[in-house]
C-alpha positions, 0 to 999 in steps of 0.5 A: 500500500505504501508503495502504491502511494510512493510510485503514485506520488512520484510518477512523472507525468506526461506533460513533462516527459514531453520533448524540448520545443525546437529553437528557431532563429526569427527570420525562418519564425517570420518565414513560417509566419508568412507562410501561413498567413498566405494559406489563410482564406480571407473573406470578400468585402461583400461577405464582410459587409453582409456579417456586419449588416447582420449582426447590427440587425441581431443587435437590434432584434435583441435589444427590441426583445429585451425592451419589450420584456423589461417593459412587461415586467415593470409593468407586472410589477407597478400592478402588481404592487399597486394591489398591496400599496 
């Protein structure tokens, strides 16, 4: 039992098993860089506009919503309280 708890105890994990990470000089880290940023899949303007377009109208739509069921519950409320007030 105690030996279990030892070994247990002291066993290394594999995170610092793990190997050293390679050194690089930083003109190939740049070079690496680079290399890719060009594989990147940039979007278009247009797709650009339409997401921002989008996400305005969502912004909107929720603060709508969000109006809307502030004013329901307040107005639960002001009922609500001018029974027992």
């Amino acid at each position: 039992m105690l030996r279990a708890a030892y070994v247990a105890r002291h066993e290394v994990s594999n995170v610092e098993r793990r190997a050293p990470m390679a050194v690089t000089n930083p003109l190939q880290f740049i070079q690496q860089v680079r290399a890719e940023v060009a594989k990147v899949v940039w979007p278009t303007r247009r797709e650009v506009l339409l997401t921002t377009v989008m996400v305005f109208i969502m912004a909107a739509l929720t603060a709508v919503f969000f109006a809307l069921v502030d004013l329901a519950i307040r107005s639960g409320l002001e009922g609500l309280l001018g029974l027992f007030g």
